[in-house]
SEBA-962384 format. One record per residue: residue in one letter; x, y, z of N, C-alpha, C in turn. Coordinates in steps of 0.02 Angstrom, whole numbers, plus 32768, in hexadecimal, padded with zeros to 4 digits. Layout:
// residues N
AXYZXYZXYZ ...
This chain:
// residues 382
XD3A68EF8E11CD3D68F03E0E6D3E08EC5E0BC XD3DF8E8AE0DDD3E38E44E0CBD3AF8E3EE096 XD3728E59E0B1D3358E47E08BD33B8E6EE043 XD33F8EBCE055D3548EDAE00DD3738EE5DFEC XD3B38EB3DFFAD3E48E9BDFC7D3D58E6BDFA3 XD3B28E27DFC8D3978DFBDFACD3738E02DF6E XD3498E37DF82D30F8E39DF55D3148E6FDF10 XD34F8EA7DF1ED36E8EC5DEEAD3898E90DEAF XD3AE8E69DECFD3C78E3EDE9FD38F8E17DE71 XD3648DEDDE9AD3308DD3DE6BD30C8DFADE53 XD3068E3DDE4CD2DA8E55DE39D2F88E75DDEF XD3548E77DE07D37E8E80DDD3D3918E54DD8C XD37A8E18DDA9D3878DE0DD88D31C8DCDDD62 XD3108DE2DD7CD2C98DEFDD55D2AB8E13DD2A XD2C68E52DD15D2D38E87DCECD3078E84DCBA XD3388E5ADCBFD3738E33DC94D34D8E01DC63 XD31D8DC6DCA0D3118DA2DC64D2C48DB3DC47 XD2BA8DDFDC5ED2848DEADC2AD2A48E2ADBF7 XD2C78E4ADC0CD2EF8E59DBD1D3078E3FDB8B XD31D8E03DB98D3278DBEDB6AD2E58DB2DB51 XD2D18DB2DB70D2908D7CDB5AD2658DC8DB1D XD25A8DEBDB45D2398E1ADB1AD2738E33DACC XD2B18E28DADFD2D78E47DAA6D2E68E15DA67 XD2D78DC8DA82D2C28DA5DA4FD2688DA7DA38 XD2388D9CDA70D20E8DC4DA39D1FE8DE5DA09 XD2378E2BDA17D2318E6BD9CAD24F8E32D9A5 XD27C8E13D9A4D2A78DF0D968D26B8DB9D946 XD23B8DA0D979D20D8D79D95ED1D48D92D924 XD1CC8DD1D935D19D8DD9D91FD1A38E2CD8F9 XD1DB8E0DD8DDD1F08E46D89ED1BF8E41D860 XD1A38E0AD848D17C8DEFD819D13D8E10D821 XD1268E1BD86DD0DF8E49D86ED0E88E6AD89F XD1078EA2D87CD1328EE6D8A8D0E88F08D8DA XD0A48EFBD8B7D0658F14D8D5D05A8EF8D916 XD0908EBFD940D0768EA0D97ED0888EC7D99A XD0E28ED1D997D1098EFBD9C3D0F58F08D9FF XD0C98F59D9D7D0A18F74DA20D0918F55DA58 XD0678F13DA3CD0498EE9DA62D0738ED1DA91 XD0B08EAEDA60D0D08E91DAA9D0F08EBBDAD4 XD1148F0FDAD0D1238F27DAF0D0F28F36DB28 XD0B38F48DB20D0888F3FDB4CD0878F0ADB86 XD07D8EDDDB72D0738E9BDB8DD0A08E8EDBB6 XD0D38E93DB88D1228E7DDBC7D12E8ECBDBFA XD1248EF7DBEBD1158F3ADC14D0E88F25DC50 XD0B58F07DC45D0828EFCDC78D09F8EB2DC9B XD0B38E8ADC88D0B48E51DC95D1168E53DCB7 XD12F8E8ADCAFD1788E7DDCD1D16D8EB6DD21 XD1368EC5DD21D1278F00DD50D0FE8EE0DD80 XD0D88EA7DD77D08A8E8CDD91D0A08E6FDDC6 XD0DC8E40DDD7D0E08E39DE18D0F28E5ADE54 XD11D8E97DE47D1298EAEDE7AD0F68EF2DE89 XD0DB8EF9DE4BD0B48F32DE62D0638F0EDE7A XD05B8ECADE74D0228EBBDE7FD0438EA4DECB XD0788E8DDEF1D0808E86DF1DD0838EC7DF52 XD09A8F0DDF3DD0A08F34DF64D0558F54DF51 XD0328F58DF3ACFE68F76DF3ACFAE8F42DF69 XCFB58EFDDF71CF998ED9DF99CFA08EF3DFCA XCFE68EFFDFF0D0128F0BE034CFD18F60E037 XCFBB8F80E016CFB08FCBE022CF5C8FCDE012 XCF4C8F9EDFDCCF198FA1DFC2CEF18F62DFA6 XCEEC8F2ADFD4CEDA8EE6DFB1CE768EFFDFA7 XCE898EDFDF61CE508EDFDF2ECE528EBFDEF4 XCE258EA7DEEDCE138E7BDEA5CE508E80DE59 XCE588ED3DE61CE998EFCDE31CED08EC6DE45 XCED48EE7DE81CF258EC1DE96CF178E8DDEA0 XCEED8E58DEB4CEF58E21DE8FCF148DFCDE48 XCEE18E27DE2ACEE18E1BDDD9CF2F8E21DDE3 XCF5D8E6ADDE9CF9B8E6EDDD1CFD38E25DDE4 XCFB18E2EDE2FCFEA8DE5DE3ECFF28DB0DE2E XCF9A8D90DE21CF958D5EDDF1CFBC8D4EDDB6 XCFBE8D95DD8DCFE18D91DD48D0278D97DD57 XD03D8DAADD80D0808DAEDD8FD0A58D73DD9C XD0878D42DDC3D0818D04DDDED07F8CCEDDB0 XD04B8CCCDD7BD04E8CA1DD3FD0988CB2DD23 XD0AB8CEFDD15D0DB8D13DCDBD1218CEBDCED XD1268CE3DD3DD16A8CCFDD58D1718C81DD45 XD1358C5CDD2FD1408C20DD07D14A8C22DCD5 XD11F8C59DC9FD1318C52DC62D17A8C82DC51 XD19A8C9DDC73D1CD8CBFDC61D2118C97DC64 XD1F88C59DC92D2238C18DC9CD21F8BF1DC6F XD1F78BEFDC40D1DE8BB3DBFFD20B8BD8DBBB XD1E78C22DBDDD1FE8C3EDB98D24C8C3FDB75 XD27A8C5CDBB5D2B28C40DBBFD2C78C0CDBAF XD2D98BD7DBD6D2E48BB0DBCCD2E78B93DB76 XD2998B9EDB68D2878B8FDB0CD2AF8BB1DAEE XD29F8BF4DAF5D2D08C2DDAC5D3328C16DABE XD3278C14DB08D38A8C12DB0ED3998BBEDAC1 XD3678B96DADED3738B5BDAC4D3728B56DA8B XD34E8B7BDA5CD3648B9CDA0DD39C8BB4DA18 XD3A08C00DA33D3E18C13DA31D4168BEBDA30 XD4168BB3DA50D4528B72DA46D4658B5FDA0D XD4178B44D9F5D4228B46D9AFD4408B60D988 XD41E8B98D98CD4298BDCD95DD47F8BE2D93D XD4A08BE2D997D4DC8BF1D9A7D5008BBAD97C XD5008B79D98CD50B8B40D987D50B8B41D90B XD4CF8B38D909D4D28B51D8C2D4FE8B86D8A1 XD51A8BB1D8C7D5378BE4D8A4D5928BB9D888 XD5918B81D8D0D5E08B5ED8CBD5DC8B3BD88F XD5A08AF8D899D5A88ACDD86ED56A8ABCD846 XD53A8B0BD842D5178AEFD802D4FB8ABDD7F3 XD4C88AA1D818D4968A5AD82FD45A8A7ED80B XD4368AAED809D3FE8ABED807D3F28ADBD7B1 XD3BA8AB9D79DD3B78ACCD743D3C08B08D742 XD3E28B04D6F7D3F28B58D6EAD3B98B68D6DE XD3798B4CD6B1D33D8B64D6B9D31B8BA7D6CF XD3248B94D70FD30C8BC7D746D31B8BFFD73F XD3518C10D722D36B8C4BD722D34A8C81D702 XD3168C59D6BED2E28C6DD697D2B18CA2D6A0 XD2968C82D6EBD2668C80D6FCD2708CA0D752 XD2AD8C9CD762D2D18CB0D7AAD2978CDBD7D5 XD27E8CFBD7D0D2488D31D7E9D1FC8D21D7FE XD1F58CF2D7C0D1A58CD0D7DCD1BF8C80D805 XD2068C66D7F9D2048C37D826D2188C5FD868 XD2318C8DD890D2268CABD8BCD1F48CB8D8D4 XD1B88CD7D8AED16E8CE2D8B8D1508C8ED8CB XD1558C70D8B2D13A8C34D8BBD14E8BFED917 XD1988C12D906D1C18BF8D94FD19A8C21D983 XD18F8C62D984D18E8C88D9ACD1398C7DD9D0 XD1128C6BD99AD0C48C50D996D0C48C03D9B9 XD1078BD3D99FD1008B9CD9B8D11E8B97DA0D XD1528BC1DA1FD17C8BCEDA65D1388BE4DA92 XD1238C0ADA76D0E78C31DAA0D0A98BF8DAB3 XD0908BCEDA87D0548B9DDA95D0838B72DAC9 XD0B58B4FDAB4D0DA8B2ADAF0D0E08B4DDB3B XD0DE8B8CDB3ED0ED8BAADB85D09B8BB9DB93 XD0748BAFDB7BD03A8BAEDB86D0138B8BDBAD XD02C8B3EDB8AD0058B06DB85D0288AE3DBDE XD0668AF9DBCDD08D8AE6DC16D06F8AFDDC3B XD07B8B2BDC31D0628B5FDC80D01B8B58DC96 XCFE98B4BDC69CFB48B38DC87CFC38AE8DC9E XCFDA8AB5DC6DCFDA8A7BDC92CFF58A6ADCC3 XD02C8AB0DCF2D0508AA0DD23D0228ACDDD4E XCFE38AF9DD35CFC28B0DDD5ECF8D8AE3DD9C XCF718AB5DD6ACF518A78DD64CF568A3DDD95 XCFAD8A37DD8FCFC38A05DDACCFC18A3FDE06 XCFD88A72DE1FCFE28A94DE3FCF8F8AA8DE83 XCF648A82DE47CF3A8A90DE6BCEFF8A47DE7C XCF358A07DE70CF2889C8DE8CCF5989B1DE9C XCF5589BADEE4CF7489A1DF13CF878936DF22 XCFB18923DF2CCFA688DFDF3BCF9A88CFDF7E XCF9988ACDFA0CF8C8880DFDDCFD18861DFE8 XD0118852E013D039882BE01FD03D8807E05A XD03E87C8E078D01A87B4E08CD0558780E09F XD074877AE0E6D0A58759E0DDD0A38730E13B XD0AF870DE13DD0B886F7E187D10086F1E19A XD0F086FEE1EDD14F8702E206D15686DAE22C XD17A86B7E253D187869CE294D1B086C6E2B2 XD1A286E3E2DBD1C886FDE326D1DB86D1E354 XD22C86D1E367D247868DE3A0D23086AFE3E0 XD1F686CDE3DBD20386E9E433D1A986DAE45B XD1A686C9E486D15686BCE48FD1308701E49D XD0EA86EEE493D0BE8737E483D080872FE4CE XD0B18719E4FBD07886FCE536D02F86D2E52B XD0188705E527CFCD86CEE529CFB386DCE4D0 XCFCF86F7E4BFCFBE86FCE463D00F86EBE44A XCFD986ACE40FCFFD8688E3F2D01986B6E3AC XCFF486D7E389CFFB86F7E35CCFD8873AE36B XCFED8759E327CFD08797E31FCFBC879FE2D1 XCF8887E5E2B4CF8987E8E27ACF8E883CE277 XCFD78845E264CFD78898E251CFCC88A8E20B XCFAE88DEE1F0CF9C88FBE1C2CFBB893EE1BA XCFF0893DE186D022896EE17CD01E89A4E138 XD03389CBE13ED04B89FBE104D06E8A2FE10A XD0958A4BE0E4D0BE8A78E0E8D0C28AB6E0A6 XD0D48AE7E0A7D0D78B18E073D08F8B2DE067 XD0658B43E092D0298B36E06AD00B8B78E05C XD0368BCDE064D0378C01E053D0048C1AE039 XCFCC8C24E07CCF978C4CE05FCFAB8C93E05F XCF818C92E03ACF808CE8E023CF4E8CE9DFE2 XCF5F8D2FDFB6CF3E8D25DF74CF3C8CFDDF4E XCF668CC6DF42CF718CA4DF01CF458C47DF3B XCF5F8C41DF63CF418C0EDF8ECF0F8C1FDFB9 XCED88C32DFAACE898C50DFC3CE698C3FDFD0 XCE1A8C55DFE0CDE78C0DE009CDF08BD0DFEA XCDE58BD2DF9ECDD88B97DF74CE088B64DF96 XCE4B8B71DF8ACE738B39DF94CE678B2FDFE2 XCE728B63E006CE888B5BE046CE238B0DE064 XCE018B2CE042CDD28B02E053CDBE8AC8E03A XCDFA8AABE003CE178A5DDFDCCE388A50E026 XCE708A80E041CEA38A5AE064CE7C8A4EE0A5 XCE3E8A75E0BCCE178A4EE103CDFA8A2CE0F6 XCDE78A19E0B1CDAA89E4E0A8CDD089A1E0B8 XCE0C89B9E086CE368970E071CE5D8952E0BA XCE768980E0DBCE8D8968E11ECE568954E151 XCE308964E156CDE0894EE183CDD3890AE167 XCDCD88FEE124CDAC88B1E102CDEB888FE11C XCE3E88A0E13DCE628868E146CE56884AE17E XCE25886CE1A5CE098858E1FCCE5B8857E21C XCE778890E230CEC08890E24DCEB98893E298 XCEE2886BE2B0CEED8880E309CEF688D8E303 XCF4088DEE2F0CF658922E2ECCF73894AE2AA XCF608990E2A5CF72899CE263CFB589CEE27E XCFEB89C7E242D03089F1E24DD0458A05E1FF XD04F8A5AE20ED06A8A7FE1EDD0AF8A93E1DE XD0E38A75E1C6D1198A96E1C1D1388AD3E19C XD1178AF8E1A6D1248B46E19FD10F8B59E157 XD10D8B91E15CD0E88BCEE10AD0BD8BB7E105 XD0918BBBE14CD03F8BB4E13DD0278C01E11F XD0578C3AE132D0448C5FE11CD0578C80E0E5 XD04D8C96E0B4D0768CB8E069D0A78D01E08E XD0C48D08E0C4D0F28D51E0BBD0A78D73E0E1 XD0928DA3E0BCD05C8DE0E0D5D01C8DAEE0E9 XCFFE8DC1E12ECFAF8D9AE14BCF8B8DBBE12B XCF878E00E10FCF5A8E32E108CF1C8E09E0CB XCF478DF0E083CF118DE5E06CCEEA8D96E08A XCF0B8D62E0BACEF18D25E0CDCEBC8D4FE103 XCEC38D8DE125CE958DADE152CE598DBEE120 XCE668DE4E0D2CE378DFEE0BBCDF68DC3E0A1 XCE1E8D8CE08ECDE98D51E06ECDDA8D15E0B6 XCDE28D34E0F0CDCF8D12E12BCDD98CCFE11E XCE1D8CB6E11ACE478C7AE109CE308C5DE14E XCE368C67E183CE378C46E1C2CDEE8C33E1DA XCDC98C43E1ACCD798C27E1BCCD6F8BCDE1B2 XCDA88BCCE173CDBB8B98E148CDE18B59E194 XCE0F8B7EE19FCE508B66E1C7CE168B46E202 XCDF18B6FE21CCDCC8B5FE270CD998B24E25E XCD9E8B09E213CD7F8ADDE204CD9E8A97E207 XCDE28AA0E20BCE0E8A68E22ACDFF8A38E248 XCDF389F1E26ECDD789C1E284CE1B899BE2A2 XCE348995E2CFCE578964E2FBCE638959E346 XCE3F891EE358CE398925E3A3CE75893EE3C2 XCEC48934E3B3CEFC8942E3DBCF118991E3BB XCEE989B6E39FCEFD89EAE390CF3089E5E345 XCF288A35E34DCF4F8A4DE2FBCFA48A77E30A XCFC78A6CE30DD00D8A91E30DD01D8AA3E2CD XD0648AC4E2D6D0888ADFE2A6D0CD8B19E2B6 XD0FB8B02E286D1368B32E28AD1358B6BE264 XD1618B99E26ED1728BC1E23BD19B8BB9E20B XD1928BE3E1DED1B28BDDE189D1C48C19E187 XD1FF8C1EE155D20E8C64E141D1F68C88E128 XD1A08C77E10DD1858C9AE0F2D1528CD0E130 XD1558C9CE16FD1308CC2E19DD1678CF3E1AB XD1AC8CE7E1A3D1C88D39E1CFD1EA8D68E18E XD1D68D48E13DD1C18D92E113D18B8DB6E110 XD15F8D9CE12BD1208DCBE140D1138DE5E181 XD1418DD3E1AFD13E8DE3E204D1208DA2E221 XD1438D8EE25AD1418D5FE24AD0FB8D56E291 XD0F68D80E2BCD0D98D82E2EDD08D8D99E2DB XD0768DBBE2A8D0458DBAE283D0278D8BE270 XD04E8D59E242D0308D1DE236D0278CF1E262 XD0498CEAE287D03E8CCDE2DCD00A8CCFE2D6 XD0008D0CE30CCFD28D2CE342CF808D28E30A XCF8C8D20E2BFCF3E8CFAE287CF378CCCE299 XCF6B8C9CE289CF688C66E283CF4C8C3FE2D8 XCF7C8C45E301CF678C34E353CF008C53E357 XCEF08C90E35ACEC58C9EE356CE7B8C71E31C XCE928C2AE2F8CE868C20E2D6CE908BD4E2ED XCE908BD0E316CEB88B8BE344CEE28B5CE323 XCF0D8B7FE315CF548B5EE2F9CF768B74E321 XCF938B3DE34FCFC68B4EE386D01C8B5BE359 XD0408B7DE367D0748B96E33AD0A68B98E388 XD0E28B58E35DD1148B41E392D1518B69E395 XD1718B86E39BD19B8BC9E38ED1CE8BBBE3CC XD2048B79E3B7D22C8B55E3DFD21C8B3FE424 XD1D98B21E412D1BC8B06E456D1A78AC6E441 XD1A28A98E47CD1808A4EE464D13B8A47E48E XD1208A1FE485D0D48A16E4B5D0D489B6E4BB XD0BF89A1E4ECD0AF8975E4F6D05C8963E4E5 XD0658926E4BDD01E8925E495CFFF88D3E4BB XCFD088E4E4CFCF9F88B6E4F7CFCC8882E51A XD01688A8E538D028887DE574D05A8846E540 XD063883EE4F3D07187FEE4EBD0AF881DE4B2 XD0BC8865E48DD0F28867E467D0F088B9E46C XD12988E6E44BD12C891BE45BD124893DE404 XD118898BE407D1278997E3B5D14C89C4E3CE XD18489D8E39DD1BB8A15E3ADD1AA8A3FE377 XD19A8A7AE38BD1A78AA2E35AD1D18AF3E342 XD2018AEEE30DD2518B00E329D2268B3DE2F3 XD2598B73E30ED2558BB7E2DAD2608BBBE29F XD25C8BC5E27ED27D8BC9E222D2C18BE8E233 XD2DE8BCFE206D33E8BF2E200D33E8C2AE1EE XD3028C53E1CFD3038CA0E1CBD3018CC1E20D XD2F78CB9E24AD2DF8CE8E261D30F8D09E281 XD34F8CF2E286D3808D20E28ED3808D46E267 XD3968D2FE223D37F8D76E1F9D3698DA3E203 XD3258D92E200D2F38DD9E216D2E48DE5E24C XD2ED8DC9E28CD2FC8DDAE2CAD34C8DDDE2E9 XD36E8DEAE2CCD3BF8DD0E2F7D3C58DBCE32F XD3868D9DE343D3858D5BE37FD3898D14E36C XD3BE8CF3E377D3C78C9BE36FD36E8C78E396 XD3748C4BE362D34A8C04E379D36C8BDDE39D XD35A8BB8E3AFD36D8B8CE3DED3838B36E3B5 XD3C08B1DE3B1D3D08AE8E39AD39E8AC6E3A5 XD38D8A71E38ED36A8A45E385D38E8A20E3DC XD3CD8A21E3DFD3E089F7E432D3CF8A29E455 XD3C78A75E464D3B48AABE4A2D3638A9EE490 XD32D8A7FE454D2FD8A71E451D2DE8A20E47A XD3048A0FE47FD2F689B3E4A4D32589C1E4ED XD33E89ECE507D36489F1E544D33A89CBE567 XD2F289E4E586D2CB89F1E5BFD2A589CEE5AB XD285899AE57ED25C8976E586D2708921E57C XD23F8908E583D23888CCE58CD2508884E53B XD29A8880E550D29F885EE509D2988828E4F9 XD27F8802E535D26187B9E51AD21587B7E506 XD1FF8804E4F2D1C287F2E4D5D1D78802E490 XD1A787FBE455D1AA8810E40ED1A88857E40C XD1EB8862E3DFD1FD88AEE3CAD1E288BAE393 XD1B888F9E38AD1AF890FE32FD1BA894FE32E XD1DD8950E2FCD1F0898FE30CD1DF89B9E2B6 XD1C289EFE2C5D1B08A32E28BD1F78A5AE279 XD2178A58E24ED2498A7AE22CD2328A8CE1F3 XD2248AC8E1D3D2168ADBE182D24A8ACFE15E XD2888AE4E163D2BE8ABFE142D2E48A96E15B XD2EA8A5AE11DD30B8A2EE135D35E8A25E128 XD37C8A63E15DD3BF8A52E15BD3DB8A33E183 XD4248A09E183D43189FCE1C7D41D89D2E1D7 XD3FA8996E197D3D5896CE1E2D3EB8938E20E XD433892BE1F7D462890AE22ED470891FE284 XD4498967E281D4408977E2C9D40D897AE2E1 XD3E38966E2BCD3978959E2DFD3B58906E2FB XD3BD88E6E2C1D3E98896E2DAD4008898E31C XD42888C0E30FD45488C6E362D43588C3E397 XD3F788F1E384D3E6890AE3C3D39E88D5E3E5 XD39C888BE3B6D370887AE3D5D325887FE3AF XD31888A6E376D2E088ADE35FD2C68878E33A XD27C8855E349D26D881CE31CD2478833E2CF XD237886DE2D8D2068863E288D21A88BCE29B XD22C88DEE25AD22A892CE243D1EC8920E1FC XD1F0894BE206D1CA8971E1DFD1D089BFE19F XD1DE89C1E182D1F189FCE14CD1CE8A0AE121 XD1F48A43E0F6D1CB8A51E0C3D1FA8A6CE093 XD1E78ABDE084D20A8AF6E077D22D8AE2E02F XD2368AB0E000D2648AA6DFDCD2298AABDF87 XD1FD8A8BDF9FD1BA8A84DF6AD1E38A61DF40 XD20B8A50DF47D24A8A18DF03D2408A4BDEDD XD24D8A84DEDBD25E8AA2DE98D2208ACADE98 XD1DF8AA7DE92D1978AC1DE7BD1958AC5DE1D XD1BB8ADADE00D1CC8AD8DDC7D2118ABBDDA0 XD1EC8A98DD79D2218A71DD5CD26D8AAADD2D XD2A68AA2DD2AD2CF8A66DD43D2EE8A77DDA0 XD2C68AB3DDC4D2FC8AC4DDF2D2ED8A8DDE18 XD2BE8A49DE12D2C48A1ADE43D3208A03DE60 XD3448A10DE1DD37389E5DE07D3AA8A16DE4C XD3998A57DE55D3BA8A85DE83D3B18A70DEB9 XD3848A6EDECBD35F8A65DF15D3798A30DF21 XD38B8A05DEF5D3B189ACDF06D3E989ACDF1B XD3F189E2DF10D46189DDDEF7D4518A25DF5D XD4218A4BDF67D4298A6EDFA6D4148A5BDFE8 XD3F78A27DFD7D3DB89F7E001D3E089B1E019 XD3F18989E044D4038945E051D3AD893BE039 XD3838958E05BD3398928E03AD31F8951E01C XD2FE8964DFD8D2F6899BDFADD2A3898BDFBB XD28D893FDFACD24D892EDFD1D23288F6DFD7 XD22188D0DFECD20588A3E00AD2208873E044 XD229883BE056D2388823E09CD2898803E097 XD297880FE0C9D2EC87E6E0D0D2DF87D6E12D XD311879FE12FD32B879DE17DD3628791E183 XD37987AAE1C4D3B687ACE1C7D3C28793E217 XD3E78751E213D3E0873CE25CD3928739E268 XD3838735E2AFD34F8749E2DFD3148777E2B2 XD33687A1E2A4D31B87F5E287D2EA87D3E243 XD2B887F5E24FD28187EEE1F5D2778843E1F6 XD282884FE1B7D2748885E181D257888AE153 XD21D88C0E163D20788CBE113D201890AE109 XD2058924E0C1D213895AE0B7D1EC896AE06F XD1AE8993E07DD15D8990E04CD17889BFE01A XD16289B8DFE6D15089EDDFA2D13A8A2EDFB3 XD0FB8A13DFEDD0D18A49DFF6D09E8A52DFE1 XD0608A7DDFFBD00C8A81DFE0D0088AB0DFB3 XD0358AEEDFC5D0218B1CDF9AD04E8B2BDF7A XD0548B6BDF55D0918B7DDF1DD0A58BCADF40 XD0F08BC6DF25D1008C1BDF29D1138C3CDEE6 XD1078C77DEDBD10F8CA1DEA5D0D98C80DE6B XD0E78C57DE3DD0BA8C46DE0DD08C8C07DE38 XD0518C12DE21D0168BD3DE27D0168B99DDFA XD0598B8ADDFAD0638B4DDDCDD0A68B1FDDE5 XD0A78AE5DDE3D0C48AB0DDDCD0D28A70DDC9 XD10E8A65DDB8D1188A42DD74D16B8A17DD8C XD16989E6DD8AD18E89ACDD9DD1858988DDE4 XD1428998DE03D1428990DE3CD1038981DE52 XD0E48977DE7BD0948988DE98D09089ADDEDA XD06789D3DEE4D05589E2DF29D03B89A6DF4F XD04089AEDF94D0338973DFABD0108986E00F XCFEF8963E01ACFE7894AE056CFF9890BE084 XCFFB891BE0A3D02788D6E0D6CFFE88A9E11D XCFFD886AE0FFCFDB8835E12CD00D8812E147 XD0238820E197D05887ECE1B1D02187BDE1E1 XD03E8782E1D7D036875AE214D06B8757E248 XD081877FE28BD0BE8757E2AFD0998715E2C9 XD0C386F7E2D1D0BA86A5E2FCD0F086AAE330 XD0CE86B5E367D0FE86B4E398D1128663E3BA XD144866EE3E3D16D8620E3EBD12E860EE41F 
């Protein structure tokens, strides 16, 4: 019920603003009444493409439903540009009517400078959206060393190789998924770790483009882990498991493992899964009860809330994700103000945090105030 309330609403609030958006269109393009058609078309197809390209994948994944989600996916960036642009005349607009800043001129001519705005608004949401496509699909390298106060027995250091958000499915496919094994293999890692939404929601289409042929190509002597994300329990979350494990990605589901005798990785459930299971996870202190805490703690959390009780409890290095800073510019500025770390590293006491952008994207294949990123830690143990 949680879920389809959620999603009534955004879906309510998506039909609103493309409402806007299309009802300044007709106003744009009164001057060549012959587009019209066109754009009613367009925005017809293009206010329909995500959800119907998402529920036809779920029944029928094919090249079609590709195509639809794709375009659906671009649209949720440009419907954010468009906005934004449009409202920001409207300011104007509004603003001119008080105190009359703008030549009377215009008034002349009022119809083809609409035609013209509407020609120039449109190349700008264009030009973005591909250059935030662009950026979305080069990833950086971050690359940071830690000191841990705790000794690592007979290893002095370690080198983990991290990422988070990295939501395969249709829109994140062999191509990328086989950037992100190349690029993590060339870092020569002890350990590679996932902090959750390795999977996009539904396995079905990462099953149909045999994503995990990609994954078993992985390279690290101490093995590959990973938590869950809330994206693994909007698609079920035991599905993506039971891929992913089968694919030798061990998936930590409020369990820790002791790794070659010298530090432990924890890996805690996503905060959804009560939700969609109305079974509790297990705190971060009922997670460190039973093991050994004078070795190095790391612990897998997809979101990073709370992290004054990971502190508490003893943890030396977390790990996160889930926030993508926004993924599109300006909601970085949200994610700042909902988050103590929106993204990149803080410590607190004892405790090191970091908290990634992420590899891949959700909803649109674009991002813009930010980079995707992969993660090179050094710990240095005492």
């Amino acid at each position: 019920m949680r879920f389809i309330i959620f999603f009534s609403i955004i879906l309510g609030i998506h039909f609103l603003v493309n409402f806007y958006i299309y009802k300044r269109g007709l106003q744009g393009l009164e001057a060549m009444p012959q587009l019209i058609p066109y754009l009613r078309g367009v925005m017809l197809f293009l206010v329909l493409a995500y959800p119907v390209g998402r529920f036809l994948e779920k029944a029928w994944y094919s090249p079609v439903s590709s195509f639809i989600h794709w375009s659906g996916a671009f649209w949720f960036a440009g419907m954010l540009y468009f906005v934004l642009l449009i409202f920001t005349i409207d300011i104007i607009r509004w603003s001119n009517i008080a105190l009359n800043f703008l030549p009377e001129k215009l008034g002349d001519s009022y119809l083809q400078v609409k035609l013209i705005t509407t020609y120039v608004v449109t190349g700008i949401v264009v030009v973005t959206v591909v250059i935030g496509h662009i950026n979305a699909w080069t990833p950086k390298i971050v690359k940071q060393t830690i000191k841990i106060n705790k000794p690592g027995n007979e290893r002095k250091s370690v080198k983990i190789v991290a990422a988070s958000d990295i939501h395969l499915g249709t829109i994140i496919g062999p191509r990328k998924t086989g950037k992100l094994v190349k690029t993590i293999n060339s870092l020569k890692p002890d350990i590679i770790l996932f902090a959750g939404d390795v999977v996009d929601e539904d396995v079905k289409p990462v099953i149909k483009q045999n994503l995990g042929k990609n994954l078993l190509e992985l390279k690290a002597p101490l093995g590959v882990y990973a938590s869950t994300g809330n994206h693994e329990y909007i698609g079920g979350a035991d599905n993506a498991v039971n891929y992913l494990e089968s694919h030798d990605i061990k998936i930590l589901r409020d369990e820790s493992v002791l790794i070659d005798s010298c530090f432990y990785i924890i890996g805690r459930e996503d905060r959804e899964k009560t939700a969609f299971t109305n079974l509790p996870r297990k705190t971060v202190q009922e997670l460190v009860e039973n093991i050994d805490n004078s070795k190095p703690l790391i612990l897998l959390d997809h979101q990073p809330y709370n992290l004054e009780l990971a502190q508490q409890a003893g943890i030396d290095f977390q790990i996160s994700g889930h926030t993508h800073h926004g993924q599109l510019w300006p909601f970085g500025y949200i994610t700042s103000k909902l988050f103590e770390v929106s993204r990149g590293y803080k410590q607190k006491g004892n405790s090191h945090f970091y908290v990634s952008t992420g590899f891949g994207t959700w909803g649109p294949p674009v991002r813009l105030g930010n980079r995707p990123e992969i993660l090179e830690f050094t710990l240095e143990f005492e």
